[in-house]
C-alpha positions as CSV (number, residue, x, y, z in Angstrom):
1,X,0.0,0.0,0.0
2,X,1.1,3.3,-1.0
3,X,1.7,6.5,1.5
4,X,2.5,9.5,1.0
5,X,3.0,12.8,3.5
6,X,4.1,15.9,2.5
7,X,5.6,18.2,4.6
8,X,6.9,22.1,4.1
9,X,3.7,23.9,4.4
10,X,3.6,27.4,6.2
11,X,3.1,30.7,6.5
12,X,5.0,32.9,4.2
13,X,5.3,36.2,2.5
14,X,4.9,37.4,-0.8
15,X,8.1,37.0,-3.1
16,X,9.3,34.2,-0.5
17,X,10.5,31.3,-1.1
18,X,9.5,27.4,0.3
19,X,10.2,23.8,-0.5
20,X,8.0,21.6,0.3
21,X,8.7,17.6,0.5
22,X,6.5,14.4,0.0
23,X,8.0,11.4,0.9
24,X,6.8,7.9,-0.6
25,X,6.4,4.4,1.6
26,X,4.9,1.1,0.7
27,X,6.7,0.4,-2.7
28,X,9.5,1.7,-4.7
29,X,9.2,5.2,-5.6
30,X,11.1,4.7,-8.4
31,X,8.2,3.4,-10.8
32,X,5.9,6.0,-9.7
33,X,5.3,9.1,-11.7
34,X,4.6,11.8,-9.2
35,X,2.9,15.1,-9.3
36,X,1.6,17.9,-7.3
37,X,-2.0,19.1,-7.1
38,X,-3.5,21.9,-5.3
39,X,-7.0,23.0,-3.9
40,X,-8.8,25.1,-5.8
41,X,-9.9,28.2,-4.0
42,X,-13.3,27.9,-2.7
43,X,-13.8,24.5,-3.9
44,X,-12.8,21.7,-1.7
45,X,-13.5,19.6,-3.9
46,X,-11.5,20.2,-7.2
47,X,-7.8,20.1,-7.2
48,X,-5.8,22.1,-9.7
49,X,-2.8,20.4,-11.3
50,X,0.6,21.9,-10.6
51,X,3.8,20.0,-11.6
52,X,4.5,16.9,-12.1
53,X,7.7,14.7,-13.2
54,X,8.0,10.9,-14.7
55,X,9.2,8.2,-12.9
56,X,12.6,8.1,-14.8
57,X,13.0,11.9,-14.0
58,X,13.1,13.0,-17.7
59,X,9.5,14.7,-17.9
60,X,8.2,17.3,-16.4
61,X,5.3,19.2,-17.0
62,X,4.1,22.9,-15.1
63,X,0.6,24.6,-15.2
64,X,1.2,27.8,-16.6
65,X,0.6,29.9,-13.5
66,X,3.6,28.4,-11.7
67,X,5.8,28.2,-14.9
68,X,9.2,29.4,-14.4
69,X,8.7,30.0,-10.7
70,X,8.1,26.7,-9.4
71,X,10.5,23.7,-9.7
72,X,9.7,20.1,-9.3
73,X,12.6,17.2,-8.4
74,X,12.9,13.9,-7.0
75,X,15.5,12.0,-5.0
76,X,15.1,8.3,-5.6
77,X,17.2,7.3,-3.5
78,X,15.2,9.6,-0.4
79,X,12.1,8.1,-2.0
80,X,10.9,11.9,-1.9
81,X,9.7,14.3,-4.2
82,X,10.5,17.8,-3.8
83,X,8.0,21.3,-4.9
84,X,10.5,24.3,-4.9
85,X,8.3,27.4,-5.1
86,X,9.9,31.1,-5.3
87,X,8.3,34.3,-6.1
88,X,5.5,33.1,-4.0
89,X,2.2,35.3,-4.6
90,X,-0.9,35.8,-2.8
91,X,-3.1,33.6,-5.5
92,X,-0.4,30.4,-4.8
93,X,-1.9,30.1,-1.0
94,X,-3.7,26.4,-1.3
95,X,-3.5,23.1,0.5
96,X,-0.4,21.5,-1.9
97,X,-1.4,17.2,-2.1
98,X,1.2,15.2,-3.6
99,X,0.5,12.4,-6.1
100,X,1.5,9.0,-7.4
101,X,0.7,7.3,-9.8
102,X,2.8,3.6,-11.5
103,X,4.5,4.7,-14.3
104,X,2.7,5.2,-17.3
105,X,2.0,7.5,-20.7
106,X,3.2,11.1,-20.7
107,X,0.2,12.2,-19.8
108,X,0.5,13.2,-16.0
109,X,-1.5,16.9,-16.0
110,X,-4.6,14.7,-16.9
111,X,-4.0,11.6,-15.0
112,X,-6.2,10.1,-12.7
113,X,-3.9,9.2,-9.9
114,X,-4.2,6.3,-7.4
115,X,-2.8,7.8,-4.3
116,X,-2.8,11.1,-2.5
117,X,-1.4,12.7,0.6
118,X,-2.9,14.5,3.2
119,X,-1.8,18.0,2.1
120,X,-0.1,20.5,3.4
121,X,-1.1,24.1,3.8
122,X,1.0,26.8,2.1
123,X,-0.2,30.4,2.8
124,X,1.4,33.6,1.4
125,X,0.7,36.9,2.6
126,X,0.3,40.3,0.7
């Protein structure tokens, strides 16, 4: 069974900087594509892609409102994916979930993915 838990999350102020962290338990990271989601603003239920990156590492695809300011890595050998956001705005405050999902097709901003974090909040102050 896959697990996930992100971790990073906190207050912060425009222009900042934060990285936040989701660490992967259960199987081998390694053969899971991984991406980052986050809640859409006054509806709990919808999640907005953000990044995500292949299993080999190769791949990686940004929504176009984080493009160029947020970075997505991962370690394999930490079993962690990593979310580097700078230039932080107001609009980027969110619960952040990480994602997994076995390696597929390249097509990770429209995948349905089998497992999910908890989240982690990320606020950013004006």
């Amino acid at each position: 069974q896959v697990q996930l838990v992100e971790s990073g999350g906190r207050l912060v102020q425009a222009g900042d900087s934060l990285r936040l962290s989701c660490v992967l338990s259960g199987r081998t990271f390694s053969v899971y594509d991984m991406a980052w989601f986050r809640q859409v603003l006054g509806r709990p239920e919808e999640f907005e892609f953000v990044t995500g990156i292949n299993w080999r590492g190769d791949r990686t695809y940004y929504a176009d409102s984080v493009k160029g300011r947020f970075t997505i890595s991962r370690d394999n050998s930490r079993s962690t994916v990593y979310l580097q956001m700078n230039s932080l705005k107001p609009e980027d405050t969110s619960i952040y979930y990480c994602a997994a999902d076995y390696m597929g097709a390249n097509d990770l901003p429209t995948r349905r993915y089998d497992y999910w974090g908890q989240g982690t909040q990320v606020t950013v102050s004006s």
